[in-house]
N, C-alpha and C positions, 0 to 999 in steps of 0.2 A: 457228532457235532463239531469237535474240532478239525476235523476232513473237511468239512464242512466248510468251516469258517477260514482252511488254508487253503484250499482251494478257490476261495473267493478273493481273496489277497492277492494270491498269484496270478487270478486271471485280471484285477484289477492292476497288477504292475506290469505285466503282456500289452493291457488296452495302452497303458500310459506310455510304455515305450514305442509301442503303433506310431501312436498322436506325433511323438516328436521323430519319427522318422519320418513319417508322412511332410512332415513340417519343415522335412530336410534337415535335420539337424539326429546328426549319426555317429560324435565323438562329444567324449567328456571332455571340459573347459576347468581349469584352474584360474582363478585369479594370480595367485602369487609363484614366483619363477621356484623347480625342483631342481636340486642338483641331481641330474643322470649321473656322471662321472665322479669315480671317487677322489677327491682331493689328493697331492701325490704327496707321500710321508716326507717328510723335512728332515734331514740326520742331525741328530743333534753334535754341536762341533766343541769339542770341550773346551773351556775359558782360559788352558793354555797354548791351544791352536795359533799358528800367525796367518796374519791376516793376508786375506788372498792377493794374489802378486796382480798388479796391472800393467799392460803395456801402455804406453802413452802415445797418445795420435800424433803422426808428422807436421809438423805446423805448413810442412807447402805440400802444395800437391802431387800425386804422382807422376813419376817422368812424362809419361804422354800427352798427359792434361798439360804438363809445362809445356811440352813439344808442341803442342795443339793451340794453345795460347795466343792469340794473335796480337803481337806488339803493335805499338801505334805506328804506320807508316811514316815516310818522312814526306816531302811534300815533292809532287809532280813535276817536273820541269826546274825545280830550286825558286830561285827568286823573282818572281816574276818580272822585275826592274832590270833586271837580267834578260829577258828573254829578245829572242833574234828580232830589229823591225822590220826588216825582207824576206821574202819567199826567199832568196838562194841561203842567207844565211840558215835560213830556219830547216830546210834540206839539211844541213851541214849538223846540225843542232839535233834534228828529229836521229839522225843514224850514229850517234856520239854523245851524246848527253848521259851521263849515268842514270840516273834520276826516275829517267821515262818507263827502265824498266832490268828487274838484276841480269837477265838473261842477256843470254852469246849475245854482242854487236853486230855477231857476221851475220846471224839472223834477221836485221832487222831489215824493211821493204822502202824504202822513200816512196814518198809522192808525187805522182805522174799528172804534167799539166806544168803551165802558164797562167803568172795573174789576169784576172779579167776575165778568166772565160766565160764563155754564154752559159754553163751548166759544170758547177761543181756535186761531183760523186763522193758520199762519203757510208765506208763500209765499218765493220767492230773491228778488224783485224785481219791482217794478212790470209789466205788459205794457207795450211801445212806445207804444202811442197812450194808457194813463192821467196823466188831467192830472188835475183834482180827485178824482176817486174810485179807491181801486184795485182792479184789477180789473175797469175796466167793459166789458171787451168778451168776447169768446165765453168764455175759462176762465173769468170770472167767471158767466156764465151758468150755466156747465158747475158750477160751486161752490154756487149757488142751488139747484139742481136736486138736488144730493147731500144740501144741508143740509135741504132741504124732506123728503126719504126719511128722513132721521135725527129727524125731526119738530122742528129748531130751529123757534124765532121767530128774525127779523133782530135785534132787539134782546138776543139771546141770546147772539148771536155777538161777540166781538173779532178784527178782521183787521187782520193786519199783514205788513210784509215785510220780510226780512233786510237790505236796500238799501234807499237812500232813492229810487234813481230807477235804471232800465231802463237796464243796463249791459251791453255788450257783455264774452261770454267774461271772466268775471272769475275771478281767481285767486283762490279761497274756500281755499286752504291758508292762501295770505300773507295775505288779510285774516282770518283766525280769528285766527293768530300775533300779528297788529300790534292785538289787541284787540274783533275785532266779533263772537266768540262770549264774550266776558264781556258784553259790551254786549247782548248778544242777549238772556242769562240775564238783567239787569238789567230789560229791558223786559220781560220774562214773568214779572218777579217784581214789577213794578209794577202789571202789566195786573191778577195774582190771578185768573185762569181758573180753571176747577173739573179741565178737560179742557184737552189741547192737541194738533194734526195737523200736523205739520210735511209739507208738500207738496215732498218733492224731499228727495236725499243730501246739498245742503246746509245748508241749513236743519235739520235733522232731527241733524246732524253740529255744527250753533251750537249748538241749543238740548240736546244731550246729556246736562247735568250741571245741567239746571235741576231743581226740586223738585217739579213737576206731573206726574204722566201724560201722556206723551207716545204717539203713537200716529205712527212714522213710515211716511209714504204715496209711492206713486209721484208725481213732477210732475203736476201737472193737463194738462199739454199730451198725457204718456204716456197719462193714464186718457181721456181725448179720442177718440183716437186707438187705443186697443186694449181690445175686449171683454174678452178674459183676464185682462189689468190691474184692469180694473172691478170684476170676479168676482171674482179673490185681496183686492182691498181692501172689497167689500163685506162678507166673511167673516171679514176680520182687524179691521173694525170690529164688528161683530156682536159675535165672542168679546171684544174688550178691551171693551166697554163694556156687558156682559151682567153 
């Protein structure tokens, strides 16, 4: 009899494990969190111990983080009350002015053209290898070749660039901020273009609130480099200046 009655038990807690595996349900659940891991012993530090040493944190930061630190620039051009009112002085000004930028002078590119012209050119900055002219390596080719389809003369054109000389990755927020998009407007308002193309988001982003017609273009490097490019700004010259 009790074979019996244990036998019947166990096949009653076989059916009931069935039910919930059928049921999908195939691990036990706890309400409340077990510790696994055994808690790690704490040494006890006797009450004439002294107290653990601390180092104290450097109130400035580490050398690099200072090195890396970007002071506040001074302002672009100096004072603007200052600045050249002529195209020749402002030549004079763009390739000698401290201010414009800390690198070599011998570096720097002036701007190519006469007030007035029918079409002023403006690029981000010189290419690497322009020393006297800017421009003079393959974009500037690639620029001849656009201007020739537009049917300029050379003497038609004024070229200039946002920067006085070929600078790595430059920060074009913080130099607009510290003054080289009013300085930008100044020179395009001295040059007296009829037209103006800004070549690139910077440039195009200086010269924004100046008073000419502007026509802003991919980089010369992009239209270089991508048919597509070419076609959208062939089309987008064609309609502004139709």
């Amino acid at each position: 009899m009790p074979d019996t009655a244990f036998s019947s038990l166990a096949s009653d807690y076989a059916a009931a494990l069935d039910w919930w595996r059928g049921a999908g349900v195939d691990l036990d659940y706890a309400e409340e969190p077990s510790a696994w891991l055994r808690e790690p012993a704490v040494e006890a530090v006797p009450d004439s111990a002294p107290p653990p040493r601390t180092v104290p944190r450097p109130s400035a930061a580490p050398a690099l983080e200072r090195a890396l630190a970007r002071a506040p620039g001074a302002a672009i051009g100096g004072d603007p009350a200052r600045w050249p009112a002529d195209l020749a002085a402002f030549r004079d000004f763009w390739l000698t002015e401290p201010s414009l930028d800390p690198g070599s002078l011998a570096d720097r590119v002036a701007p190519l053209g006469e007030p007035g012209a029918k079409l002023m050119v403006l690029t981000g900055q010189p290419d690497e290898g322009d020393r006297e002219v800017l421009l003079a390596g393959d974009q500037g080719a690639l620029l001849a070749r656009i201007l020739r389809a537009m049917e300029f003369e050379e003497n038609e054109v004024y070229l200039a660039s946002a920067l006085p000389r070929a600078t790595p990755m430059p920060d074009w927020d913080d130099l607009a901020a510290r003054g080289l998009a009013a300085l930008t407007r100044h020179h395009i308002a001295l040059a007296r273009p009829q037209r103006l193309i800004a070549f690139g988001k910077a440039p195009a982003m200086l010269a924004a609130e100046c008073e000419v017609p502007t026509l802003a273009a991919p980089q010369l490097e992009t239209l270089a480099r991508s048919a597509a490019h070419k076609r959208r700004f062939w089309n987008a010259w064609l309609e502004w200046s139709a």
